[in-house]
C-alpha positions as CSV (number, residue, x, y, z in Angstrom):
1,X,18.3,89.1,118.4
2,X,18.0,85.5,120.1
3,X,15.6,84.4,117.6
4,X,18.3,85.6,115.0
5,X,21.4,85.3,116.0
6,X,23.9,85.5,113.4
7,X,22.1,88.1,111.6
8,X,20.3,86.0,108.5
9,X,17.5,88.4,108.6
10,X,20.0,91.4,108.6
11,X,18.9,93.5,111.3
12,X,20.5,94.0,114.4
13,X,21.2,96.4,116.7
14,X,24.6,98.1,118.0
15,X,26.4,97.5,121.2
16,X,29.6,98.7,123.1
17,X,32.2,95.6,123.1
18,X,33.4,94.8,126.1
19,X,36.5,96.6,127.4
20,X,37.7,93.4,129.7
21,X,36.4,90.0,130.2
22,X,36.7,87.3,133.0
23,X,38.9,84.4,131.8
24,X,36.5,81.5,132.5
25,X,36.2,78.9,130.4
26,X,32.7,78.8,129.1
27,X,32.7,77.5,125.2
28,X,30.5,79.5,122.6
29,X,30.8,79.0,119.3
30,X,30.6,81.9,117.4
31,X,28.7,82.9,114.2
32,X,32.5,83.5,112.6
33,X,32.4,79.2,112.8
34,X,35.6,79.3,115.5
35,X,34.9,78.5,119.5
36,X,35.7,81.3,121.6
37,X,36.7,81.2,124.9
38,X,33.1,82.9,126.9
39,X,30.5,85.2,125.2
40,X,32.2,87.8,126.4
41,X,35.8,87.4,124.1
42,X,33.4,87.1,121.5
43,X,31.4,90.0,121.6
44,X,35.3,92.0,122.3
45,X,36.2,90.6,119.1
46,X,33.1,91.2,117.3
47,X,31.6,88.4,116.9
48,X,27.9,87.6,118.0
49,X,27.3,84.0,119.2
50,X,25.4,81.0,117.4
51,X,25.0,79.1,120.6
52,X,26.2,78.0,123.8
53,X,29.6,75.3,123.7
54,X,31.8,74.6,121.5
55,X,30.9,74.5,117.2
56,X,31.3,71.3,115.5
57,X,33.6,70.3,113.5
58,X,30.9,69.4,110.5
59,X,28.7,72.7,111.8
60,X,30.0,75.7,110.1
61,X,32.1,75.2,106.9
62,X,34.8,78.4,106.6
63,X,35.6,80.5,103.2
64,X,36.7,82.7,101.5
65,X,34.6,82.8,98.2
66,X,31.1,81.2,96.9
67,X,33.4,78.6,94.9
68,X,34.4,77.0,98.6
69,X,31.1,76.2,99.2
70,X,28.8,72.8,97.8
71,X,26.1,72.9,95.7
72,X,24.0,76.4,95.3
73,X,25.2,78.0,98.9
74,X,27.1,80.8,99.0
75,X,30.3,82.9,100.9
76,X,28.6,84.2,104.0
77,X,29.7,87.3,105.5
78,X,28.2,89.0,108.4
79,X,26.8,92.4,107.8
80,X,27.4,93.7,111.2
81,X,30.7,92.6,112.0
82,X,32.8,91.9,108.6
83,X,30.4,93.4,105.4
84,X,31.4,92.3,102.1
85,X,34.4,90.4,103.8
86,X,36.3,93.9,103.9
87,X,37.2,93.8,107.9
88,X,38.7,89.7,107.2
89,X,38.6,87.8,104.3
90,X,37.3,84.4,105.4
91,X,33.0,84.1,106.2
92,X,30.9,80.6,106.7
93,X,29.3,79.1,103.5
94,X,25.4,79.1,104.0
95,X,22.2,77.7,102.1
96,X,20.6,80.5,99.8
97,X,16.9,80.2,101.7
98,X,18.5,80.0,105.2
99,X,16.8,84.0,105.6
100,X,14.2,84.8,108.0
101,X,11.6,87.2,106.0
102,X,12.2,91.3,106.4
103,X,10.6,93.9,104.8
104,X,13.3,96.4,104.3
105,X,15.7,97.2,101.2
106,X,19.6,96.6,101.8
107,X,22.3,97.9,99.9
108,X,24.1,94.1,97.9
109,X,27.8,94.2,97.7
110,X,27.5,93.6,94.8
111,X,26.6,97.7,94.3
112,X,22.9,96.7,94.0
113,X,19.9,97.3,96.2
114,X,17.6,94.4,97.2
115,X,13.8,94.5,98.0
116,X,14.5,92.4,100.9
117,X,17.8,91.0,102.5
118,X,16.5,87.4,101.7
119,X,15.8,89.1,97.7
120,X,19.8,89.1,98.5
121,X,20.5,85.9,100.1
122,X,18.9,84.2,97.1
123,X,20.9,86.0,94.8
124,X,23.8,84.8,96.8
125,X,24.5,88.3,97.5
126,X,26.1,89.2,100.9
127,X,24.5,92.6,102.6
128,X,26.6,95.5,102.8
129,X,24.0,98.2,104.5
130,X,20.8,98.1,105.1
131,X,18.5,100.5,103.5
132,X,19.5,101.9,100.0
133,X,23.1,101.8,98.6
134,X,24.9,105.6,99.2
135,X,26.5,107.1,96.3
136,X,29.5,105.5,94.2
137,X,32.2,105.3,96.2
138,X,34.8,107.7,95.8
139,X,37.7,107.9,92.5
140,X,40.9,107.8,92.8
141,X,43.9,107.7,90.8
142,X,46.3,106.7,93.4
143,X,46.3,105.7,96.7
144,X,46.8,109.2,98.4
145,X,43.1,110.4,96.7
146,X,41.5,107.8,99.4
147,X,40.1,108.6,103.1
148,X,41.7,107.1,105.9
149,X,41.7,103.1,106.0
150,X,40.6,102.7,102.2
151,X,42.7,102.3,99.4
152,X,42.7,103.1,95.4
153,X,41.5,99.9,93.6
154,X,41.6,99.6,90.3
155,X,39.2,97.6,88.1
156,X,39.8,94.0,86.4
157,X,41.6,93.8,83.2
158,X,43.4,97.1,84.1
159,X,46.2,96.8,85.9
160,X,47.4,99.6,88.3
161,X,45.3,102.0,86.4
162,X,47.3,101.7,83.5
163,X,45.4,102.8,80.8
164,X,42.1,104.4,82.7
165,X,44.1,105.3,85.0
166,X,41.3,105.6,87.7
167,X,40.0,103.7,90.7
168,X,37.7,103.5,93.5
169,X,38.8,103.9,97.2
170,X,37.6,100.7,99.1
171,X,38.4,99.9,102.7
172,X,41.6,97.8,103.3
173,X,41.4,94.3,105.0
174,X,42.6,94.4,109.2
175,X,43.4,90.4,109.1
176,X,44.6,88.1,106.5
177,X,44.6,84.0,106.4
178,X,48.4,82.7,107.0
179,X,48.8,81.6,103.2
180,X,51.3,81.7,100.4
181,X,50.3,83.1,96.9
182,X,52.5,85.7,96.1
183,X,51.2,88.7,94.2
184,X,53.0,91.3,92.6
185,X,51.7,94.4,93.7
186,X,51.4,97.7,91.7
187,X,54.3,99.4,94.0
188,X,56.4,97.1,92.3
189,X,57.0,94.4,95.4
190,X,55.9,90.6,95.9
191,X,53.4,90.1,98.3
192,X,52.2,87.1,100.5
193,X,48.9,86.9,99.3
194,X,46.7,90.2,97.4
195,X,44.8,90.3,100.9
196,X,48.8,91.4,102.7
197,X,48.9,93.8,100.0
198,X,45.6,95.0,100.3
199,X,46.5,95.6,104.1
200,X,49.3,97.8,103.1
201,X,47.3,100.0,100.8
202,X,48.6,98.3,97.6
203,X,46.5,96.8,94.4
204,X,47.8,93.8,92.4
205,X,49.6,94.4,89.2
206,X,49.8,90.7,88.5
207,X,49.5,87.0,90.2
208,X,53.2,85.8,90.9
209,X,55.9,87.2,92.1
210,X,57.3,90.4,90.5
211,X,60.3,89.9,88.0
212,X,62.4,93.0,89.3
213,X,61.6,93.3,93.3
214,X,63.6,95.8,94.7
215,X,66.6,94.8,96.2
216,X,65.6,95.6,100.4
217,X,67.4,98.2,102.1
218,X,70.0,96.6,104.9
219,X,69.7,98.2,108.0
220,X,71.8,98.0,111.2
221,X,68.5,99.7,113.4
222,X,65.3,101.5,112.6
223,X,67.1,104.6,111.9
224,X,68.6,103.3,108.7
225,X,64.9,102.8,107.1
226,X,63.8,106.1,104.9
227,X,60.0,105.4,105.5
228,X,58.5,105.6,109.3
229,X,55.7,102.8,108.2
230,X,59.0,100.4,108.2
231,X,61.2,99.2,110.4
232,X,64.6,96.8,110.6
233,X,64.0,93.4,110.9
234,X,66.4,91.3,112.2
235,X,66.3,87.1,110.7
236,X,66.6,85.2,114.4
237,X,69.8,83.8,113.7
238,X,71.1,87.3,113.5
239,X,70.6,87.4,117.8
240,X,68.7,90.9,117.2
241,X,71.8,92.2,114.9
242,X,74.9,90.9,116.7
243,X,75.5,88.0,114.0
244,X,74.4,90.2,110.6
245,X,72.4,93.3,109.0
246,X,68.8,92.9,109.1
247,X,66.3,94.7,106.0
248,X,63.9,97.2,106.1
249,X,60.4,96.0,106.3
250,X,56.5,97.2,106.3
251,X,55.4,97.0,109.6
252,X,51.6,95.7,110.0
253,X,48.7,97.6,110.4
254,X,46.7,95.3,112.4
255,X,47.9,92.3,114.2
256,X,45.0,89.6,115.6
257,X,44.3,89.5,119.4
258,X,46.1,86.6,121.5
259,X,49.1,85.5,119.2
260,X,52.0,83.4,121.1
261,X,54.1,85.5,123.4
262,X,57.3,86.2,121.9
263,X,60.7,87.7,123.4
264,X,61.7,90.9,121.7
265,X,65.0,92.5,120.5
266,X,64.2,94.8,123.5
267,X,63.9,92.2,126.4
268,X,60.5,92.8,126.5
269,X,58.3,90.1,126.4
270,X,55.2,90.9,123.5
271,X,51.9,89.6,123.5
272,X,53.0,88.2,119.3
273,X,55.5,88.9,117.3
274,X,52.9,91.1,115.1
275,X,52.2,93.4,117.8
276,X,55.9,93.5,118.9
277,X,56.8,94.1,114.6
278,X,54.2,97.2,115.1
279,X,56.0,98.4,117.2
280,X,59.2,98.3,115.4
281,X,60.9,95.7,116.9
282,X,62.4,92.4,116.2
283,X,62.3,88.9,117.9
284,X,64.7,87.4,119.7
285,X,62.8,84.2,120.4
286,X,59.9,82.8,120.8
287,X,58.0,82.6,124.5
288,X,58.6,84.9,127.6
289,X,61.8,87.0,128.1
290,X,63.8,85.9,131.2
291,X,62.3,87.5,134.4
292,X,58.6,88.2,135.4
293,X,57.5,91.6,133.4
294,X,54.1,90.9,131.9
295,X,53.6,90.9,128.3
296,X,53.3,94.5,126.4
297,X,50.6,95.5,125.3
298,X,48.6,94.3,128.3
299,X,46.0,91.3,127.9
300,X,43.0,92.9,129.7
């Protein structure tokens, strides 16, 4: 609502996103703390507006946890389009009493229900739902026990289910922050960061890297790779295979809207390289391919 409009009431209502938008430049900042291009590529990428031109540099602060944030504020997340920090990782810290007053009951993520989403904010409880929380969320024992999009999580202090050897199915992250802290997942590889992991469907064995990573599977094409979730990536210097083998990788579930267009092993020029990797297909340098095709998938 306008007199709301980042949600810190908690109510809201639901709209269709925009299939295309005009490419004019009018700032917004968004309530996700970045400036988007127009209203418009906000809303596409679900994100409601905080107000017209661009945010301030001192406005929003961005993070990924309450221990980001000063003082008594807290990890915001916003309950319509990222709840509990489960679509991306990274909200905007925000001041416990910064809640307009509503009388209805939400659902904490914290697996608690709330007299009031402000009862929550003061907590420093980010809203998952409104109204009361559903029932607990599904067991697991492994991964394949979990719907679509979710994946078996195990709980603290028992690693990969090792000696309960149950879980609960939560949903996996779409978008990760670019950063290094390897993890050593519980499918016995060495991960980015336990959000990449997370992305694949994997729970964190330990912090670090694993001690025995399997040696990767060298590939001369996508044929060679056993699993159709991975592909063969060639290193650049390789020129798409000519100069070396390449190793079978994980390709990503979800690549982020508008990366830098890169040429592909294919001589087709891809919106990023994340989409063109999704596709199962290496880079063969960065920027257009020679000639005029427009970049795949289309930018609407």
């Amino acid at each position: 609502p306008d007199d709301d409009p980042c949600g810190a009431a908690g109510g809201g209502f639901c709209e269709p996103m925009p299939l295309t938008c005009d490419r004019i430049l009018d700032p917004v900042c968004g309530c996700d703390g970045e400036t988007w291009e127009n209203a418009c590529v906000a809303h596409q990428n679900r994100v409601n507006v905080r107000h017209a031109g661009a945010c301030e540099d001192d406005e929003v602060r961005r993070c990924t946890s309450d221990a980001a944030c000063d003082g008594d504020d807290y990890c915001f997340f916003d309950p319509q389009t990222n709840p509990c920090g489960e679509r991306t990782e990274f909200g905007v810290c925000r001041a416990r009493n910064d809640c307009q007053p509503q009388l209805i009951v939400v659902c904490g993520c914290d697996g608690n229900e709330y007299g009031t989403p402000c009862g929550a904010a003061e907590a420093g409880v980010n809203v998952r739902s409104m109204g009361p929380c559903p029932d607990p969320e599904p067991r697991c024992t492994t991964t394949e026990d979990c719907p679509d999009r979710t994946y078996c999580v195990y709980p603290d202090g028992d690693a990969c289910g090792e000696e309960s050897g149950e879980g609960v199915c939560e949903l996996r992250p779409v978008a990760c922050l670019p950063i290094s802290e390897p993890v050593c997942g519980c499918d016995g590889r060495t991960w980015q960061s336990a959000c990449a992991a997370a992305m694949q469907g994997v729970d964190v064995k330990q912090e670090g890297t694993c001690t025995d990573d399997p040696v990767p599977t060298r590939c001369d094409g996508n044929r060679d790779c056993e699993l159709l979730t991975e592909f063969c990536l060639f290193p650049e210097e390789t020129e798409c295979g000519r100069g070396g083998p390449g190793t079978c990788t994980l390709r990503p579930d979800f690549c982020i809207p508008m990366g830098e267009l890169s040429c592909g092993c294919d001589d087709r020029t891809w919106t990023s390289e994340c989409a063109a990797h999704q596709a199962g297909v290496s880079i063969r340098h960065p920027g257009r391919c020679p000639g005029i095709d427009p970049p795949f998938p289309p930018i609407e």
